[in-house]
N, C-alpha and C positions, 0 to 999 in steps of 0.2 A: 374374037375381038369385041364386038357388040354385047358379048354377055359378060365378058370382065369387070366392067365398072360397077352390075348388079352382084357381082359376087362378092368384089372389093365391097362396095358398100353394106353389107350384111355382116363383114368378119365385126366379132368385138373386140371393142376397145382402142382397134387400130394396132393390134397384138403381132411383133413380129419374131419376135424370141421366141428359142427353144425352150417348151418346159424341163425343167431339171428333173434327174430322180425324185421320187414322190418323197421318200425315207431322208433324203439329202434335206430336200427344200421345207421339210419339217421340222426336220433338228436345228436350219439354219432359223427358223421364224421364231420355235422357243427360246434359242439363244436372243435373238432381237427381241424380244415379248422378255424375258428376264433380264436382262438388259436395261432395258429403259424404265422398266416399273424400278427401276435398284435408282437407275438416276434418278426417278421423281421422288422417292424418298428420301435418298441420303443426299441431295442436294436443292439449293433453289436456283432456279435458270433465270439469267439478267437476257430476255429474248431480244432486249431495243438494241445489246450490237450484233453486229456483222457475223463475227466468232462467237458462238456462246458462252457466258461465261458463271462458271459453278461456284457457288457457294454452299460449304458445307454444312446441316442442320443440326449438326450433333458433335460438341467436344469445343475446345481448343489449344491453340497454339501457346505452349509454355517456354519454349525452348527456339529463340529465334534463330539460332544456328538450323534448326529443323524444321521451316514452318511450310513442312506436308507432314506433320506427325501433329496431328490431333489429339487429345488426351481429356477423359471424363472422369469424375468421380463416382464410384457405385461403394453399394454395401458388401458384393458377395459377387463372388463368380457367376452364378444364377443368373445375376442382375444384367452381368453384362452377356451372357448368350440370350437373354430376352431381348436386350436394344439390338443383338446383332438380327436375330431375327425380324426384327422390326423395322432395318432401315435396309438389310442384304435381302431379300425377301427372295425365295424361290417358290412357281409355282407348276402344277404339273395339270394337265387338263384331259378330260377322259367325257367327249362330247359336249354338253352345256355345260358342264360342273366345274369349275376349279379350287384345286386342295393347294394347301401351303405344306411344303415340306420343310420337315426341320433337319437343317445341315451345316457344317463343320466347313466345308468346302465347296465353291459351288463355280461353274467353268462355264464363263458365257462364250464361249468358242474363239471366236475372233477378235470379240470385244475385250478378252482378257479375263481374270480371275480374281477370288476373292479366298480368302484361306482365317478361320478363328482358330486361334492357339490360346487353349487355357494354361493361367499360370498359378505359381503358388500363394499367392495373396498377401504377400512381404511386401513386396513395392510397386506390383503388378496383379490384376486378375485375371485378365487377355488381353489379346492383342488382336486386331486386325490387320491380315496385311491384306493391300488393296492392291492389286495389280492391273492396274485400267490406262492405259496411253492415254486413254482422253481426259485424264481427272491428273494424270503425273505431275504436271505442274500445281496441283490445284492440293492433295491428298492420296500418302501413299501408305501409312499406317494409324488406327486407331487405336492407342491405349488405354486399358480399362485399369485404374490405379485405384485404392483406398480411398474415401473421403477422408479420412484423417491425413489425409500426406496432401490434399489440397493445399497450394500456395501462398493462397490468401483469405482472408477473413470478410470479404465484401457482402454485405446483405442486396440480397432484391430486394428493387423499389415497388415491386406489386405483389401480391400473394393470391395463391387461389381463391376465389370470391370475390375481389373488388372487381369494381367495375369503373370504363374511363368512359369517356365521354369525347368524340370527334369532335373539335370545336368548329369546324368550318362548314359538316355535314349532320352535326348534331349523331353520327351514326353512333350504337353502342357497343361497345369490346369487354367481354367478360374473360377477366383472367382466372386458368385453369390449369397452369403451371406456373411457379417460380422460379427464376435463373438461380443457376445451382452448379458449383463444380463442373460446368462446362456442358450443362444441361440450358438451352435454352429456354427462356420465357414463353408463355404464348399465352394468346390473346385471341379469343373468340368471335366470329358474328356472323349476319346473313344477310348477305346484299347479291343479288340475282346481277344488278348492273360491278361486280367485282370481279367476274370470274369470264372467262373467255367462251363462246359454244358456238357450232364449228357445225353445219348441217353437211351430213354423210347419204350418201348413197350408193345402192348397185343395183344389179339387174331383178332383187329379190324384195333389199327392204332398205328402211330410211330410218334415222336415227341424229342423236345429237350428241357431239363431244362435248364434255365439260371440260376442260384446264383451266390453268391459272391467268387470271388475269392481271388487276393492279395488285389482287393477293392471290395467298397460296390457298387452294381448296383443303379442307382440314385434314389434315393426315393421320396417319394410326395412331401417333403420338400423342394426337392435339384430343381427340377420340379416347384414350385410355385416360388423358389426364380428366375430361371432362367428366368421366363414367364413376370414375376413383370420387372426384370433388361433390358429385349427384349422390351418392349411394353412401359414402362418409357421411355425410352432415347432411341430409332431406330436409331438415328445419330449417336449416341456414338457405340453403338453397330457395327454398320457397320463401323467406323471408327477404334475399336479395330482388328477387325477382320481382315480387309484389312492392318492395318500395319504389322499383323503377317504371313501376308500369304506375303506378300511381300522381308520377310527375307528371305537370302538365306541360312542362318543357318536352318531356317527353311525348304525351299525344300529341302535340303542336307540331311535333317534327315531322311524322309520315314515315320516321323509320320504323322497320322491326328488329324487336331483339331476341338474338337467337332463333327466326324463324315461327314463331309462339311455340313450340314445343316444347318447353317447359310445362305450360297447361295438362298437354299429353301426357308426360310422366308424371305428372300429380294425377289427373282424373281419369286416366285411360289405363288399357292393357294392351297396347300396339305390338299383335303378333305380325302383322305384315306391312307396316311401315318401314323403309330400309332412306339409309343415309347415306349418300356417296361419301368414300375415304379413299381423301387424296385425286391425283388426274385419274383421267380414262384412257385407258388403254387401246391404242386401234393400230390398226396395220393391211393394207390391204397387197392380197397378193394371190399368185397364179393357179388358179381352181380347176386342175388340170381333167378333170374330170368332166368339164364343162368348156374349156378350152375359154376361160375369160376372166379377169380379176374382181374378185369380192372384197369386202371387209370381214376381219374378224375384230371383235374385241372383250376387254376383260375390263371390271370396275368391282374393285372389293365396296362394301358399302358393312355397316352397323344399323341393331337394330335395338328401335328404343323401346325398353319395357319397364315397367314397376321392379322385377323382377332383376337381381345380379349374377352373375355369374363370378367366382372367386380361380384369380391363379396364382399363386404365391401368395404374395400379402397386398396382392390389386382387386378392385374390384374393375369387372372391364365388362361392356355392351358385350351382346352375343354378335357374332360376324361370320360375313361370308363372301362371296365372291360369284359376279354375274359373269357366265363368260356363253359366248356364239362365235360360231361359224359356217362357212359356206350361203347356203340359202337357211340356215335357221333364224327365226324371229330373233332379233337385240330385245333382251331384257335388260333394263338398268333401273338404278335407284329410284325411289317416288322422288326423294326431297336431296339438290344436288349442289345448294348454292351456302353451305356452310362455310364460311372460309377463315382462313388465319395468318394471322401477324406474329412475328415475333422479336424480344426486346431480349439486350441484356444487363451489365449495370449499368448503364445511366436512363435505362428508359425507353419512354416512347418516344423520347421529344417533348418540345412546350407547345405542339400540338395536339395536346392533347390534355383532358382534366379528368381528375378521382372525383368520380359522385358518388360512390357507393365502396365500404361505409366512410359516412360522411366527418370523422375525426384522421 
């Protein structure tokens, strides 16, 4: 009885659960770890209420008798298994390393399923069907149509390269995609106080979660479109950049724009600078090995060089993926605080002003 309270007192964590099969409680974490990396891409989470509530970052609603069927316009079937891979994302882990695989079907266990059907390119290219409880109300099919069967003729109010101007923060938003057939806009910047970070720890190491704050951390998307807009047009690029750094509205402000790494792609060859894309992935859970809960986690990230890499008719950052577990060191990105907005036809708002270019 006297020695109970020292024994008590030593267990960790306060652990009273049985740990599950080792094979079980693995498969159950990669379904959770595919899972939520899928919901941080294919939606944006409204965190201020009670129930979360999802909005979808890709397509829309044509058809109000339907509005969980989402609908974008692409050029080619191609087109649409690349979006799919980029917003259903699976990945597989094999100790520090994490691979993205490329798949047709993919079974988050519990959480539900996700299924691409190519079609013949008549009036359809594919189709996603989404089977998620948690999104049912929100998105349960994606369709990938022709651009020429788009329904309307509206132009975007920004195009890649202009730049806006935050009138109340003077912050700067560089746009790097344009609203398109159910393609959203997006709008670039780097603000450290935009993004959420979340000090982690366990019995091994310490680290920082980045997510979304008042914005969304830049996502694969926002990432290919910026890499595409850099590697197209270097002239333009360097030309928008240099008239904005030469406002003195602009050095009066105290923002940055873009993080200066634009500099970097002009006068550097940044083989080991990496960019966080999108949340960070964390989870912690029963290290049965050790009889006590760690964290694991994953953060894909880009990296920025002189140099492109071509996949279809993109030009896109080279990328990867930091992942730990157990007692292994957390690796993550150097630079984490990229973040994005996104518009669609009407805009940002009259919060906002075109300075660049100035017609």
């Amino acid at each position: 009885m006297m020695m109970s309270p020292i024994f008590i007192s030593c267990s960790d964590d306060s652990e009273t659960q049985t740990p599950a099969n080792d094979e079980d409680e693995e498969t159950a974490a990669e379904d959770l770890r595919n899972y939520e990396m899928m919901l941080a891409h294919l939606c944006e989470k409204d965190t201020l209420q009670i129930v979360p509530h999802y909005t979808p970052r890709l397509g829309e609603v044509l058809d109000n008798a339907r509005p969980t069927v989402y609908f974008v316009g692409v050029e080619s079937e191609k087109e649409s298994h690349d979006y799919f891979n980029i917003y259903f994302p699976k990945m597989e882990f094999t100790d520090s390393i994490g691979v993205q695989v490329d798949a047709t079907e993919i079974d988050y266990g519990k959480f539900g399923s996700v299924s691409y059907e190519p079609r013949d390119g008549i009036s359809e290219w594919a189709v996603v069907n989404i089977n998620l409880p948690e999104l049912k109300d929100v998105i349960t099919q994606l369709v990938f149509i022709p651009k020429a069967k788009w329904p309307t003729n509206a132009y975007s109010p920004y195009n890649p390269g202009d730049v806006l101007r935050e009138n109340n923060t003077n912050r700067i938003w560089l746009c790097v995609q344009d609203w398109n057939c159910g393609h959203d806009g997006i709008v670039l910047s780097w603000d450290e106080s935009q993004v959420t970070k979340t000090d982690r720890s366990d019995h091994y190491k310490s680290y920082t979660k980045v997510t979304n704050g008042s914005s969304s951390v830049a996502t694969r998307e926002a990432w290919n479109a910026l890499a595409h807009f850099y590697y197209s047009d270097p002239v333009e690029f360097c030309n928008m950049y240099d008239y904005i750094n030469a406002q003195q509205w602009y050095k009066d402000s105290g923002c940055k724009f873009l993080g200066g790494f634009a500099d970097n792609l002009r006068y550097h060859n940044w083989e080991d600078e990496t960019f966080q894309v999108g949340e960070m992935w964390d989870h912690k859970y029963y290290w049965v090995g050790k009889i006590r809960h760690v964290w694991e986690g994953s953060t894909d990230y880009v990296l920025l060089r002189r140099t492109a890499k071509m996949e279809g008719y993109l030009y896109l950052f080279e990328s990867g993926n930091h992942y730990f577990k157990g007692n292994n060191g957390p690796t993550v990105p150097n630079d984490r605080w990229t973040i994005e907005r996104r518009f669609g036809a009407s805009g940002m708002g009259q919060g906002y002003t075109k300075v660049y270019p100035r017609y």
